[in-house]
N, C-alpha and C positions, 0 to 999 in steps of 0.2 A: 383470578387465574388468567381471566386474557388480559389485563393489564401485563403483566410476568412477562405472558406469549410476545404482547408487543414490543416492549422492552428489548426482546431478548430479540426478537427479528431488526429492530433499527437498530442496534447494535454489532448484528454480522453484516447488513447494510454497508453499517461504517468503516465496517476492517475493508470489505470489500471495495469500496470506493477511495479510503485513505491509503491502499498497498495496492493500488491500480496504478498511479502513475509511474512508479520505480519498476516495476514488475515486468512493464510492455516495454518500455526504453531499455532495460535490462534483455528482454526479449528481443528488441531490435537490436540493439548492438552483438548478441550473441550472433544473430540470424547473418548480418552482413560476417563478423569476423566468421565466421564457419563458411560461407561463400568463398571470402579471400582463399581460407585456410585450403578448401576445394581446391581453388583454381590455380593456385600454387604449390601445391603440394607438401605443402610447412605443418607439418602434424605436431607443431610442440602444445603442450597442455595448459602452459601458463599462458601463451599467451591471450586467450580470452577474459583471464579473472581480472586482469589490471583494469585495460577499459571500460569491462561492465562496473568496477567497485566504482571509477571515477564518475561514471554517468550516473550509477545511483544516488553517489554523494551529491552532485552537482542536481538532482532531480529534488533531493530531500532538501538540499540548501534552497530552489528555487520555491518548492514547493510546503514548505515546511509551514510557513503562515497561515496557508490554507487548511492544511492539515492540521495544526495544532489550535484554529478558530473551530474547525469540525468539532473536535472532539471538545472543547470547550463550551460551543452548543449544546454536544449533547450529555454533557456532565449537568449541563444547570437546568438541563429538560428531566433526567432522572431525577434530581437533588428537587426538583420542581414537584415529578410524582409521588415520590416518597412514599408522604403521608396515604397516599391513594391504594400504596402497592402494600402495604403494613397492614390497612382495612382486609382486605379481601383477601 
């Protein structure tokens, strides 16, 4: 059973740190254009969705290797305990 427990904690670990970097860049670019949008007084709704989609894109394109070496690790860290998590 704590094998499972561990598992399952490096596991939200990984969402947690793999959806980190899109998340806060998405956060910043929301935070400046809502500033702009403030200080100008330009209330349209579409205009935040374009830039944050492209910075996400641009975040997952830069970041993706990392991200998809993580979860690659930790596929062959599970695939590795298997046998361990089956026992108990």
């Amino acid at each position: 059973m704590h094998q499972l427990t561990y598992v399952t904690q490096q596991a939200l670990i990984l969402v947690l740190v793999a959806s980190g970097p899109p998340i806060v860049m998405s956060l910043i670019v929301g935070f400046i254009i809502s500033v702009f949008q403030a200080a100008t007084q330009i209330q349209e709704q579409t205009l935040s969705f374009a830039p944050k989609l492209v910075v996400v894109f641009g975040v997952l394109g830069l970041a993706g290797p990392w991200i998809g070496s993580q979860l690659l690790r930790f596929t062959f860290n599970i695939f590795d305990r298997f046998p361990a998590l089956i026992q108990h």
